[in-house]
Every structure is written in structure tokens, then in C-alpha cells.
FINU-692848 format. One record per residue (C-alpha): residue in three letters; x, y, z. Coordinates in steps of 0.1 Angstrom, whole numbers, padded with zeros to 4 digits, always signed. Layout:
BEGIN
ALAXYZ/...
# end
This chain:
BEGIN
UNK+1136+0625+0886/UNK+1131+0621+0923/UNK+1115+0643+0952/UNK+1119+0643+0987/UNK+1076+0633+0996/UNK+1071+0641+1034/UNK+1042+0655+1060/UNK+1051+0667+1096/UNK+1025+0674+1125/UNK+1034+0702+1156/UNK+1016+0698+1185/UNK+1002+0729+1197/UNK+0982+0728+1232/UNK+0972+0759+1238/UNK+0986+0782+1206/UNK+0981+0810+1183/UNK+1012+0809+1160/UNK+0997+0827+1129/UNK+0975+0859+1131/UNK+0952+0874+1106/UNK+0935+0909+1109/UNK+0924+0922+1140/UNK+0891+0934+1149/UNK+0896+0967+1172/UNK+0911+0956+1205/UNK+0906+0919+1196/UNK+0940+0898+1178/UNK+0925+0869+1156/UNK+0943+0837+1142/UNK+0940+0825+1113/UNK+0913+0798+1102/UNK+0895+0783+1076/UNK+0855+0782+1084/UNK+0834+0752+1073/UNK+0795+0752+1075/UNK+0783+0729+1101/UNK+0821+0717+1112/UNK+0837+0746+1132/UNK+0869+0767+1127/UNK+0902+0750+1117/UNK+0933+0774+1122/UNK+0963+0777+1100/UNK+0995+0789+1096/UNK+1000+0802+1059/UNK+1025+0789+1038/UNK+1042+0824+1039/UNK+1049+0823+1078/UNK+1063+0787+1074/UNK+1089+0796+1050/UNK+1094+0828+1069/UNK+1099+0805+1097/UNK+1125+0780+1078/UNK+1144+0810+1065/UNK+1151+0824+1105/UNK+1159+0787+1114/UNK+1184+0782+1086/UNK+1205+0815+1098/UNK+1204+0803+1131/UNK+1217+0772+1126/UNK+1236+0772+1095/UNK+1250+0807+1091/UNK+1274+0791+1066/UNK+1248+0789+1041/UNK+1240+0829+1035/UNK+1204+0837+1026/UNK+1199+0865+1003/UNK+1199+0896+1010/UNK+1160+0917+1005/UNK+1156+0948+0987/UNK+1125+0974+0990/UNK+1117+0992+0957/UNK+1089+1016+0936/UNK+1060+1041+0953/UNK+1029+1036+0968/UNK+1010+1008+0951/UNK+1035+1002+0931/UNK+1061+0997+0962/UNK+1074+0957+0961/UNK+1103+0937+0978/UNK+1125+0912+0967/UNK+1157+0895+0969/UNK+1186+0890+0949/UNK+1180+0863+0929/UNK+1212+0847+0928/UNK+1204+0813+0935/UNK+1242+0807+0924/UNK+1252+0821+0958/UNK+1220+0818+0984/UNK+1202+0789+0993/UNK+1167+0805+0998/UNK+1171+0820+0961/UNK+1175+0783+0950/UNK+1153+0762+0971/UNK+1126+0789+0981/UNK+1123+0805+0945/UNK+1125+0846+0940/UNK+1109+0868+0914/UNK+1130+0898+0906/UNK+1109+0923+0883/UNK+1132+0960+0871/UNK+1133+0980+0837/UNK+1164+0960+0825/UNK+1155+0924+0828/UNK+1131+0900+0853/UNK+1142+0869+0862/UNK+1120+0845+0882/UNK+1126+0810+0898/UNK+1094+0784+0909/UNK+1105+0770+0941/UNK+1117+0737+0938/UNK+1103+0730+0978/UNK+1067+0733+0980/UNK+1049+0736+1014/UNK+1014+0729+1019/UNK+0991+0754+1045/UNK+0998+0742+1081/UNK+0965+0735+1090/UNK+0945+0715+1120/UNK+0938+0681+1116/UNK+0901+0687+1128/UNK+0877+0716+1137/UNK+0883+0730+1169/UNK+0861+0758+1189/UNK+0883+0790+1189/UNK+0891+0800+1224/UNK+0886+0839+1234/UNK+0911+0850+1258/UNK+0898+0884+1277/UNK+0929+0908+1294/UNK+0934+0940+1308/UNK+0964+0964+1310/UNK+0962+0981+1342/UNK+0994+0996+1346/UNK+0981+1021+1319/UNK+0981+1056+1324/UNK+0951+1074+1331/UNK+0934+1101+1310/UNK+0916+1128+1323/UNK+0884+1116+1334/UNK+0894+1079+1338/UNK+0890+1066+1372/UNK+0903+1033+1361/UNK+0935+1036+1336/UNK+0929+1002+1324/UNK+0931+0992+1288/UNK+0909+0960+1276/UNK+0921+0936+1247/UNK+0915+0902+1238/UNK+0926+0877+1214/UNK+0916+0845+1203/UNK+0937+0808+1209/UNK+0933+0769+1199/UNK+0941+0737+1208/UNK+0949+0715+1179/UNK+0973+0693+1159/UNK+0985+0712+1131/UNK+0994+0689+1099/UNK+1020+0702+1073/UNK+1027+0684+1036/UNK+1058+0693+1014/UNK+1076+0680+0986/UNK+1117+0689+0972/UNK+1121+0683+0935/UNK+1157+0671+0941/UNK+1167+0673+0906/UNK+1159+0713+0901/UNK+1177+0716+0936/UNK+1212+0738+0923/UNK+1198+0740+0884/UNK+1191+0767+0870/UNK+1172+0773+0835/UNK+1178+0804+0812/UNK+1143+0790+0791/UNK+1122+0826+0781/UNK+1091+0818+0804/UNK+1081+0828+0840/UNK+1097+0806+0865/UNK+1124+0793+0842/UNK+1142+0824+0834/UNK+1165+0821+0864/UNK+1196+0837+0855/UNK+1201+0877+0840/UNK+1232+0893+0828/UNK+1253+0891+0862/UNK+1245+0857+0868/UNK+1249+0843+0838/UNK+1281+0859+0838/UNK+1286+0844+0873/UNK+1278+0811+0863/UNK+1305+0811+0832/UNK+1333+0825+0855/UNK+1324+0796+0878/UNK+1322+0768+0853/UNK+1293+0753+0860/UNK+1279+0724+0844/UNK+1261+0731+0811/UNK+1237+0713+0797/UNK+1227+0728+0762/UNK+1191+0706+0758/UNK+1175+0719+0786/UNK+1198+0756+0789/UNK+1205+0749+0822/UNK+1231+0754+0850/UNK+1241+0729+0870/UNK+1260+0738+0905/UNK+1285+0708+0917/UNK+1266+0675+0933/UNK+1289+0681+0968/UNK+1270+0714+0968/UNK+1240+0705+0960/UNK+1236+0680+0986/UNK+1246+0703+1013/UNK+1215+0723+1007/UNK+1195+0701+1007/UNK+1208+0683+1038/UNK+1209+0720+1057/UNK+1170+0719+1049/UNK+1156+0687+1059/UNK+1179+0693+1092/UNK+1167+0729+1097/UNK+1134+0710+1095/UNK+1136+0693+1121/UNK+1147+0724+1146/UNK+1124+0744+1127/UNK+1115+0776+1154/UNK+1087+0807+1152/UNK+1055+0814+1154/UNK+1031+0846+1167/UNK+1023+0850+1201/UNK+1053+0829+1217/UNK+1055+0854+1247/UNK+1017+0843+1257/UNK+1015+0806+1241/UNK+1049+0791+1243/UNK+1048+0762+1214/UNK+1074+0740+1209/UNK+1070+0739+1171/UNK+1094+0711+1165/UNK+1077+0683+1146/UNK+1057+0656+1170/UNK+1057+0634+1141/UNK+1071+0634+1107/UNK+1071+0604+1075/UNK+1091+0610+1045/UNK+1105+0591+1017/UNK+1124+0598+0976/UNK+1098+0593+0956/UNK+1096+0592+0918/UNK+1068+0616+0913/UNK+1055+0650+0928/UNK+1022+0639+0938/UNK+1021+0634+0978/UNK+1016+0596+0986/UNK+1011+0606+1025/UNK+0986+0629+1025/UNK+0958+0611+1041/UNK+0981+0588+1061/UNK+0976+0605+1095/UNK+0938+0613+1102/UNK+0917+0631+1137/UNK+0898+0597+1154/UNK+0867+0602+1171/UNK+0878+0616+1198/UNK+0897+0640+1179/UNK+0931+0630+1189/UNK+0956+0622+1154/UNK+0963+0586+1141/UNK+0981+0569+1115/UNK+0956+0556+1097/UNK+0970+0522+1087/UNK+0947+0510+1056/UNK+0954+0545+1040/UNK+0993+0538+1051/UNK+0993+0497+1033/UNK+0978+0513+1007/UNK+0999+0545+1000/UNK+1030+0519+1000/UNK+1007+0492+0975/UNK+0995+0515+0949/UNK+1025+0540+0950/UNK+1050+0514+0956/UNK+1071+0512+0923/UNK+1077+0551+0930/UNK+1090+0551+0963/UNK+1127+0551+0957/UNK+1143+0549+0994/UNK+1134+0533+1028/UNK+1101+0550+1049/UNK+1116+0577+1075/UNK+1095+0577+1098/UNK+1097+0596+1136/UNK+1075+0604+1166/UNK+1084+0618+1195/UNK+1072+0602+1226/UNK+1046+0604+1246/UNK+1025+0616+1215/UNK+1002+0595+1190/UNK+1019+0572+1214/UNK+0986+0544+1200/UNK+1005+0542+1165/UNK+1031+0528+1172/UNK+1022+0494+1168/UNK+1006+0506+1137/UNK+1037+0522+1119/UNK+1058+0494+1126/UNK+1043+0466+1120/UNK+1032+0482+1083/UNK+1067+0495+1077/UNK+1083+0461+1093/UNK+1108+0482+1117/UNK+1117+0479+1151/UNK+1117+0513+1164/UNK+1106+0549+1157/UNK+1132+0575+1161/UNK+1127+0612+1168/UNK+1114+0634+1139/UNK+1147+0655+1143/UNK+1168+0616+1147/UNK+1146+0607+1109/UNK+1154+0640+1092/UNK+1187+0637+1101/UNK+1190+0601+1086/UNK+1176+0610+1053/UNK+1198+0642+1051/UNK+1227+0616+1054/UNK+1218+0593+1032/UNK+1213+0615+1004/UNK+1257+0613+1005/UNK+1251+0576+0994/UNK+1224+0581+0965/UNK+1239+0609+0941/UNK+1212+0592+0920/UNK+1183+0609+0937/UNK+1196+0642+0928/UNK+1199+0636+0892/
# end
């Protein structure tokens, strides 16, 4: 058993990538409110994924993602996709649940993301503008519309963890999030010949295959695009920083390794690094990838490699990229 343990951090200096409900004229981001702190804004989970999804077509149309259907009334109206995960890679890495009068099949997502959220409390910044090239109603002298919406400056800190051996298996167990396959996939899966392993009623696609989806993800996370408001706040959303290593457990050994200093810029904190690699040690399974991108948290370098005993930092995109191709060299992590 072995997961793919990593955080990334965007740098967002003057953003609103993620938008919750407006108030009249006035657009408002998301954040999470704590007494006596201040606002820390968010992108959810959802808009991540919806994120990874539009990069993955982008850049690897090879890999199709499945296709969404709308269905039912009212309340009762839902959407999903096809929950093939035989033939899509978002059905198998991104999980689906597929509920109709014949049969529901469901799938937990073997790639969990954290909330992308800031690093520390920041004042949320009201932006006042006008539209004057309206046009006027009757009685208007001015023709001018008024709106407003709300921006922040922050570091925005992202966890996530791949359980590499559910990555292209699929269970037929009778409980929610293990009955991955119905009739036509099952079907599909026996015409194909894929691996079966009776113990655990499970599907199995081919490792070659396997590996490529992962690989297409870790690279897709490093030219990860998106976000609200792009037009107005240009964000490079690219990770500034990313750390990443197999692990034997789905607990997140990084979580507290980067932390806001006083002066509320982010650090690697190196006694919570030493002693993420002491106590967890035995579990990591693969070298520390490990990436910043110059000219920010420029004051850890020293830091990261003297703990990790390196010589250089690469790029995020340069340390996602090396992991993705070392996973050709370690079938074992995928088992």
C-alpha cells in the first residue's frame, strides 16, 4: 500500500479565484471567518478539481474525461457522469456516483484534495467600480451602474494524497463507494480481460496503464490553470512551491511543514520538516520532491536543503515531473 503524500502553495498577489454568494451589486470570495484573527479565503475543493479536470483536457486530450449527464425535475434534478472508470480517467481517479432505477454504482476518489486555503488571515480588500457606458433610463442623468467586489492578497496552501494502489481498481463489493462497476462495465471489464482478483472482487486495469494516469496527474499538476475573476486579477496559479513523497500510509506527513512567519510571509518550517522525516520516516517509501520557484520563499532555501541533504531545488512543474517518471521504475508503489 503506498500513496503519493504532497502539499503545493500558489501565490496569489492581488486575487479572487473562488466566489461565494453575492450580496446585491457586491461579488464576494470565499473565506473562512475566525473570531479575533480575520478572514482567510479559500478555494473549495470542488473548483480545484474543476480546475484539474479543464487542465487535463488541455494538455492531455489523449486521456478522455467522461462525458456529464443532467437528469430528474426540480429538486429532484442531479448530474453525473458515466462512471466508467474502465474508460475515463476522472471516473477513476476523481470518483463518480451514478444513482437510476436499474442499478447505482459509486466510486470514493482515490485522490483526495484538501480546501485551498490562506496560510494566514488577511483583511479582505473591497474594490468599488462603475459601468458608465450603460445606457440611460428615463430619468437618469448619469447612466452609470455601480458594483463592487471583494479581493485578497495571500498565499494559498493546498494538501492532497493518491492512494496508488486503488489507482485503475475497481471493486464490485455491495457498499457505497465500492460498488464501482454495473451491468455494462462489468461486461466491459470481462471482454477486456482484466485482471481479477477474487479476494477482494476487484478489477484490475494493466500497470502500463495505470501509470500513465497517474503520471498525466501529477504533470497536469504542475500546469494546473483556472480560477474566478482572471479578467480583473490575473493569477498565475501554477504551484510557487510544492513537497511530495510515496508514503506508506494516508495520513499527510507535510501538513504543518510550511507555516505564515511574523510578518506573515510563508516558511518552511524546519523543526516541523526534521521531524515529519524522524517520526514518519520508516513510511516514506521514495526520495523528498521537493520545488520552488524562484524569487519566492526565496529564505528556505537553505532550510530545505540542508534538512533534505540536496543541492538544489528544482521548479514545482521540474519536481512533479520527476516523480511522474519515476513511478516507471517502482511498479512496486502501485501495488
Amino acid at each position: 500500500m503506498a500513496f503519493i503524500t504532497g502539499l503545493m502553495l500558489i501565490d496569489a498577489p492581488a486575487s479572487a479565484l473562488n466566489n461565494g454568494q453575492g450580496e446585491e451589486t457586491k461579488a464576494k470570495v470565499k473565506s473562512i471567518r475566525v473570531r479575533g484573527q480575520g478572514d482567510y479565503p479559500y478555494v473549495s475543493a470542488q473548483a480545484f478539481r474543476y480546475w484539474l479536470r479543464e487542465t487535463m483536457q488541455k494538455y492531455f486530450p489523449d486521456l478522455p474525461s467522461s462525458p456529464v449527464y443532467t437528469g430528474g425535475k426540480g429538486q429532484r434534478q442531479q448530474a453525473f457522469t458515466e462512471g466508467n472508470p474502465i474508460r475515463y480517467w476522472d471516473d477513476d481517479l476523481l470518483g463518480y456516483m451514478r444513482a437510476e432505477k436499474s442499478e447505482t454504482v459509486t466510486r470514493v476518489s482515490p485522490f483526495r484534495t484538501g480546501t485551498l486555503v490562506s496560510l494566514m488571515p488577511v483583511a479582505l480588500v473591497d474594490d468599488f467600480g462603475v459601468m458608465a457606458r450603460a445606457p440611460k433610463e428615463e430619468g437618469d442623468k448619469e447612466g452609470v451602474l455601480l458594483h463592487g467586489h471583494e479581493f485578497y492578497r495571500t498565499t494559498l496552501q493546498l494538501l492532497f494524497s493518491l492512494d496508488l494502489g486503488r489507482v485503475g481498481t475497481f471493486t464490485d463489493e455491495r457498499r457505497t463507494g465500492y460498488k464501482n462497476l454495473g451491468k455494462e462495465t462489468l461486461a466491459e471489464a470481462t471482454k477486456k480481460d482484466l485482471q481479477y482478483d477474487e479476494r477482494h472482487e476487484a478489477y484490475r486495469l494493466p500497470l502500463e496503464e495505470r501509470i500513465q494516469r497517474v503520471q498525466a496527474l501529477l504533470r497536469a499538476l504542475g500546469k494546473i490553470e483556472g480560477g474566478a475573476k482572471q479578467t480583473l486579477h490575473y493569477t498565475d496559479v501554477t504551484p510557487a512551491f510544492a513537497i511530495a513523497a510515496v508514503t506508506g500510509g494516508g495520513n499527510h506527513i507535510f501538513g504543518r511543514v510550511v507555516q505564515a512567519g511574523s510578518d506573515s510571509r510563508p516558511r518552511v518550517h524546519q523543526a516541523a520538516l526534521q521531524q515529519a522525516l524522524t517520526v514518519f520516516g520508516s513510511e516514506i517509501q521514495s526520495p523528498i520532491y521537493v520545488g520552488r520557484a524562484e524569487g519566492f520563499m526565496d529564505d528556505s532555501t537553505q532550510t530545505l536543503t540542508t534538512t533534505l541533504g540536496i543541492e538544489a531545488i528544482p521548479h514545482p512543474r521540474q519536481t512533479l515531473e520527476a516523480l511522474a517518471n519515476d513511478l516507471s521504475d517502482h511498479p512496486e508503489w502501485m501495488e
